[in-house]
C-alpha positions in Angstrom: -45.0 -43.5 17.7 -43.9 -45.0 20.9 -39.9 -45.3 20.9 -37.6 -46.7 23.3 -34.1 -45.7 23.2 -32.5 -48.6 25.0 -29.1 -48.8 27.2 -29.1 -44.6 26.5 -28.5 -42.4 29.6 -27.4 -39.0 28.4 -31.3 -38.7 26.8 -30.1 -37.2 23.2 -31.4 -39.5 21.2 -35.4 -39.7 23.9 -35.0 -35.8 23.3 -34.3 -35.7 19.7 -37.6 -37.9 19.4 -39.5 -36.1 21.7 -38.7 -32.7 19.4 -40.2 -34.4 16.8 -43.8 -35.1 19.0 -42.9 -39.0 20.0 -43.8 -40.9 23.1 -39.9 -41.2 23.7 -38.2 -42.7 26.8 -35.3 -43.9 27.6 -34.0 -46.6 29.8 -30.3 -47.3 31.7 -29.2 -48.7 35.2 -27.8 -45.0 35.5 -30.0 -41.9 36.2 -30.9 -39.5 32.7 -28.5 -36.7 32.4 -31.7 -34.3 30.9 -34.6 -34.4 32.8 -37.3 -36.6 31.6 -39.1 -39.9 30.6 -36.2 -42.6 31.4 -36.4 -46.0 33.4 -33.7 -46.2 35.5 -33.7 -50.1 35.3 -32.4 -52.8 33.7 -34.4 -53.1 30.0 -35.8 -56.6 30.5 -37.8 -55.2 33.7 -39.5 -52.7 30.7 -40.0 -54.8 28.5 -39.8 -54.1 24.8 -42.4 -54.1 21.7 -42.3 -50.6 21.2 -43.1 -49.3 17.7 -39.5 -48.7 17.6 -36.3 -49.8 19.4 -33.0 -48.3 19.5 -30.6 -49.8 21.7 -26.9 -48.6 22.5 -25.6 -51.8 24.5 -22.5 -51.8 26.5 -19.2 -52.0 24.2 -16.4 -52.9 26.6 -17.0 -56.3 25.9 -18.0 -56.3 22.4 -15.2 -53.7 20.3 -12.4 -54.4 18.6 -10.5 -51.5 21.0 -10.7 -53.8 23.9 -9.8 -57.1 21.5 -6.3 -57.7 23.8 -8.5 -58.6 27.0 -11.1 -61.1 25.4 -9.2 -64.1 26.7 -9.4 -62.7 29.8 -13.1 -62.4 30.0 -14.5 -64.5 28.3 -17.6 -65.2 30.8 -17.9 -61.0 30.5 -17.7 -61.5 26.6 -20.5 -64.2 26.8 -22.8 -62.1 28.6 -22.7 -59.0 26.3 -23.0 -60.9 23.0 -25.9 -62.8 24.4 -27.5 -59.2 25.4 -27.0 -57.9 22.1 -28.6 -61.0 20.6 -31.7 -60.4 22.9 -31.7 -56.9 22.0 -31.9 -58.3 18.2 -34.8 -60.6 18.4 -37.1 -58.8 20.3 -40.5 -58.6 18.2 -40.5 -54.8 17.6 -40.9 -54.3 14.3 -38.5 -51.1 13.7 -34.8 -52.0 15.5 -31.5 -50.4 15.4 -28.8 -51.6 17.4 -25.6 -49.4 18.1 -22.2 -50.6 18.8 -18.4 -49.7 17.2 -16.4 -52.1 15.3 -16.3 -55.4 16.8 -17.4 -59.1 17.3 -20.7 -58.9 16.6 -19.8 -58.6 13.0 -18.6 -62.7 13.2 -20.3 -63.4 15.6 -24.0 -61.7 14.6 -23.9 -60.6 10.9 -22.3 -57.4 9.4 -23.6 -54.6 10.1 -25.9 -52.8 7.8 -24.2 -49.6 7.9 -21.4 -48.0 9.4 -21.8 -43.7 9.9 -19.2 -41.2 10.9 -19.6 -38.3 13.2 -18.6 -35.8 10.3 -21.3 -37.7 8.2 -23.4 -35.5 10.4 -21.8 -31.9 11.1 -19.5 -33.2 13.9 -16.0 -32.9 12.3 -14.8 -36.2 14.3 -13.7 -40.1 13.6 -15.7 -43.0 15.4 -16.7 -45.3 13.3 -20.4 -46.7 14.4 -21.9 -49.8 13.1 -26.0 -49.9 13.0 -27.7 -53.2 12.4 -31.3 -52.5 10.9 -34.5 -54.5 11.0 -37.1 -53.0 8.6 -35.3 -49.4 9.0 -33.4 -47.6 6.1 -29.8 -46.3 6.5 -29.3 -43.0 7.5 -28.4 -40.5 5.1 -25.5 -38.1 6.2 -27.2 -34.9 6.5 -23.7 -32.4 7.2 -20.8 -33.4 5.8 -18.0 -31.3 7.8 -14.6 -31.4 7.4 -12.2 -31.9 10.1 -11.3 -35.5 10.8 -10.3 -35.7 14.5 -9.8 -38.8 16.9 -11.5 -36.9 20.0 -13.0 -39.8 21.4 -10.0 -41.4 20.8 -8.1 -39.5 22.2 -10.0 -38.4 25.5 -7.9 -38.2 28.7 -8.0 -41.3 30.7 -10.0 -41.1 33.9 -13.2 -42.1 35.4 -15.6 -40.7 33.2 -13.9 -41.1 29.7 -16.5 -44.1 29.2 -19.8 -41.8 29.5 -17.7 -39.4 26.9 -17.2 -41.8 24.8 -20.6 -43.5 25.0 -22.7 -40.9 24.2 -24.6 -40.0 20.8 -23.9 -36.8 19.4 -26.6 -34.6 18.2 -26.6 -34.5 15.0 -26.4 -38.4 14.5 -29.4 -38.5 17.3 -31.1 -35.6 14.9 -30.6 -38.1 12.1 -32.2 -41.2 13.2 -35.1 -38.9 14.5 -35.6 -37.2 11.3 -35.1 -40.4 9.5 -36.7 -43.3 11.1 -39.4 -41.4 13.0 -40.6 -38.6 10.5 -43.3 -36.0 11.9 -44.5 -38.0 15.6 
């Protein structure tokens, strides 16, 4: 299956995929942090119509953390909801979109499911919504205990974004397993 992982530049999810014998690549403006297919470009220069799209758009814009400066950027605010809604209506038949709590809820539809970290072996809080076209919810695969706010709580600085942006391995384990069985 050919998979795009969309707005992804750590490569968990592409390499989780690509364990399980899929054509995976990713695609961000920034550079992969592991080594191998990514597009370092903006995802309308790749197009889409994969077999399967997973897309992780930008948040800051979008959550319900960042709620308090929506009146002050609105045009910002504009620009990510009408991303999201172009990730949403692309023709792929297999979508998942990624983002935390937040507008797209009112603005979009409710998500279709919303997963923990310790639904998954990782014994964190961060709740993550996941809108589906013609993909089933995951099924929590490690139920841990420990219910910790680490991305919450990460020390302010120039980096804390990437930290809290990227997909932990056994969610990215998860949707490989799940949505793209045996390659």
């Amino acid at each position: 299956m050919r998979v795009l992982i969309a707005c992804e530049f750590s490569g968990i999810v592409r390499e989780a995929f690509k364990t399980k014998g899929h054509d995976a690549w990713s695609c961000d403006l920034l550079p992969t942090e592991i080594p191998g297919n990514h597009f370092q470009m903006p995802i309308q220069a790749v197009g889409l119509h994969w077999d399967l799209l997973i897309a992780f758009p930008p948040c800051t814009h979008l959550a319900v953390s960042g709620a308090r400066w929506f009146k002050n950027k609105l045009n910002e605010q504009m620009a990510a909801i009408e991303f999201f809604m172009w990730l949403s209506h692309d023709q792929t038949y297999k979508i998942a979109i990624e983002n935390p709590v937040g507008i797209m809820s009112t603005v979009y539809r409710k998500p279709d499911q919303i997963i923990q970290p310790w639904q998954f072996g990782h014994g964190e809080i961060k709740a993550t919504c996941l809108w589906l076209k013609n993909l089933p919810k995951l099924i929590p695969t490690n139920i841990v205990s420990g219910r910790t706010a680490r991305v919450h709580r990460a020390t302010p600085g120039p980096d804390r974004w990437k930290e809290r942006s990227r997909t932990l391995p056994g969610i990215a384990e998860a949707m490989a397993d799940q949505w793209g069985g045996s390659g």
